[in-house]
C-alpha positions, 0 to 999 in steps of 0.5 A, a space after each residue: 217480203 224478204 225472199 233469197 232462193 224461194 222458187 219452190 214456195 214463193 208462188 204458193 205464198 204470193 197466189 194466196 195474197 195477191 187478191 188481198 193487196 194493193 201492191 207486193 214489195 220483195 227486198 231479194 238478198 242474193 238469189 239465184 235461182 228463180 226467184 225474181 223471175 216468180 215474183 215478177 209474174 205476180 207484178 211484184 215490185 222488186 228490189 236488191 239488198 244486200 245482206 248484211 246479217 241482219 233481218 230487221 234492217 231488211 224488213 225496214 229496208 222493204 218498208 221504205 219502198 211500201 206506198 200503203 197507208 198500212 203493211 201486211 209482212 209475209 215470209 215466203 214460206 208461209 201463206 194465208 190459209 184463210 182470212 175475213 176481209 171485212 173485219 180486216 177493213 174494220 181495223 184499218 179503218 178504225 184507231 191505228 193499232 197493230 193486227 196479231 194473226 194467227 201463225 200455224 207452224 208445221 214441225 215434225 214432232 218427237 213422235 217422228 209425225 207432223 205436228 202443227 203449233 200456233 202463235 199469233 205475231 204482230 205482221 198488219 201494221 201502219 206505213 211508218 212503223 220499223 222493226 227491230 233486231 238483228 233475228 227474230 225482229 219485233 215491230 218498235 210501236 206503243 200501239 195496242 196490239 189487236 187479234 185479228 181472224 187471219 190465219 197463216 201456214 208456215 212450214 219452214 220449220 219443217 226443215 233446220 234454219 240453224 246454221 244460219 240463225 245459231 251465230 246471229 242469236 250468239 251475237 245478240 246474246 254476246 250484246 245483251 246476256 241478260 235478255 231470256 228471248 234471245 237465250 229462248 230462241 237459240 234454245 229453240 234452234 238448239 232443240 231442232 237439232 237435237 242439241 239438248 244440252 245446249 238447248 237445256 243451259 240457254 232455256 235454265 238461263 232464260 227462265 232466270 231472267 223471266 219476270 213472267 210479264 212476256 208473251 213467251 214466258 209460259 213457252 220458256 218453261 214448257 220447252 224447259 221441263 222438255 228439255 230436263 226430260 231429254 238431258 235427264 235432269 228430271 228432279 230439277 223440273 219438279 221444282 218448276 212444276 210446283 212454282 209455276 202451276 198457278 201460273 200456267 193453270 190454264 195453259 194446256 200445252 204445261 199440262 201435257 209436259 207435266 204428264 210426261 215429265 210424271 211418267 218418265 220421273 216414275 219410271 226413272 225411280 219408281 220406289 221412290 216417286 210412285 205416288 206421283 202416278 195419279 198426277 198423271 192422269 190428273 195432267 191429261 184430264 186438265 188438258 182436255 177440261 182447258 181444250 184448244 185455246 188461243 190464249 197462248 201460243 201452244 201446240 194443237 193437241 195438247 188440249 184435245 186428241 193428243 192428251 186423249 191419246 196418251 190418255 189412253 195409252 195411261 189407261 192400258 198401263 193401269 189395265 183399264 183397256 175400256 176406258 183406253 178405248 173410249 180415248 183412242 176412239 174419241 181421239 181417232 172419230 172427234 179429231 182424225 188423229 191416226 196413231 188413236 186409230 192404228 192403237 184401236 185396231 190393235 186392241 
């Protein structure tokens, strides 16, 4: 681990691996508050490191003082939800390869409710492997990567990192203009503090360079149709949608933007794209026939209560009111969401 300043989440996160690992390797970059003084209660072997702008040279710098055949990577502000020991001895135990697991990434959404988006990123591997980049650092290894049944909460994102992350990425992207992750990260960043110019321009840029072989590349043009939405630019996502729906036909999280994106370009110019309203519904419904998956990384919901919900919110537009609460009701009882419930009460 690398921690600065992290009294207030450290304990969580070390209480929920403590009994999973041999040993605990914290790299501190300058904290000042009680930080080591946690980590020391845990029987963490703990190291200083200046920071020099520059997260894989301090993940590697951690790294060097592990003494396990094998590395678990953690942020201090996450922990591990939940875990099966025996298929994690399996994995170490059989041909090197590197573990995916499942990260959940609590954020608040549009709506102004938490909402949580899972991922699986690359954070089991074994002793002499290394990162790199400066932000958002990836392990360098042609070793197979493997799926494993780990899942990790993670709630950093509930408040900005911005500032710090927005002059890293535009360093990197100054080195290489012409890689869509690092103009897909800062779009990310750009998003969270609602600079959706910004945001917009770097993901029209990353979506350029794509050559649709990267694990991010269905998030690039999701987040995109997101943010033509938010800057108005909504006859340039139609486009996109219809270059990319045999692509992302099985990706839940398309599906839902395209709903939205179909209703905001109606209301935006109903004379003129009205017979675009049945592809509403036909977007939620796609959601619910694909569900929640772990094939992409994708926002839980979109494939279950969330589509039910506007889902129904559709169906009292088209004066259905029946079919509106079949929706909120499976939403609310199947999956506990309670803006469906809140809506039934109303109707």
């Amino acid at each position: 681990m690398i921690v600065k300043n992290e009294e207030k989440v450290l304990a969580r996160c070390l209480d929920s691996v403590c009994k999973l690992v041999d040993e605990i390797i914290i790299v501190d970059t300058g904290s000042t508050d009680r930080t080591k003084s946690i980590a020391q209660d845990f029987g963490a072997k703990i190291y200083d490191w200046v920071w020099n702008q520059n997260f894989a040279d301090a993940r590697n710098a951690a790294l060097e003082h592990s003494t396990s055949d094998w590395n678990l990577v953690l942020d201090a502000d996450e922990y591990v939800k939940s875990e099966d020991s025996t298929a994690i001895r399996q994995f170490i135990n059989g041909e090197k390869a590197i573990g995916r697991v499942k990260i959940v990434n609590q954020f608040i959404g549009d709506d102004g409710l938490e909402s949580t988006a899972q991922s699986f990123i690359s954070r089991i591997f074994p002793s002499g492997v290394r990162y790199e980049g400066s932000i958002h650092e990836q392990l360098v290894s042609d070793l197979p990567r493997i799926k494993l049944p780990v899942e990790i909460w993670h709630d950093g994102y509930m408040k900005s990192k911005a500032e710090r992350n927005i002059p890293i990425l535009k360093k990197e992207i100054e080195k290489s203009p012409h890689d869509s992750y690092y103009h897909f990260q800062i779009a990310k960043e750009y998003r969270g503090i609602n600079d959706h110019a910004q945001a917009c321009q770097h993901l029209e840029q990353a979506y350029r360079l794509l050559t649709r072989k990267e694990y991010y590349a269905p998030n690039v043009i999701v987040n995109l149709l997101y943010e033509l939405i938010a800057t108005g630019q909504l006859e340039s996502g139609l486009p996109v949608i219809q270059r990319e729906r045999d692509f992302l036909r099985d990706f839940s999280d398309f599906h839902f933007a395209c709903g939205i994106f179909y209703m905001k370009l109606i209301l935006s110019n109903t004379a003129k794209y009205v017979d675009l309203f049945p592809y509403i519904e036909a977007s939620y419904l796609r959601c619910l026939e694909i569900g929640e998956t772990d094939q992409y990384d994708s926002v839980r919901g979109t494939g279950s209560f969330t589509a039910l919900h506007n889902l129904g919110g559709l169906y009292e537009v088209m004066g259905n009111i029946n079919k509106a609460k079949e929706c909120y009701r499976e939403a609310a009882t199947t999956y506990g969401y309670q803006p469906s419930n809140e809506r039934l009460k109303q109707l």
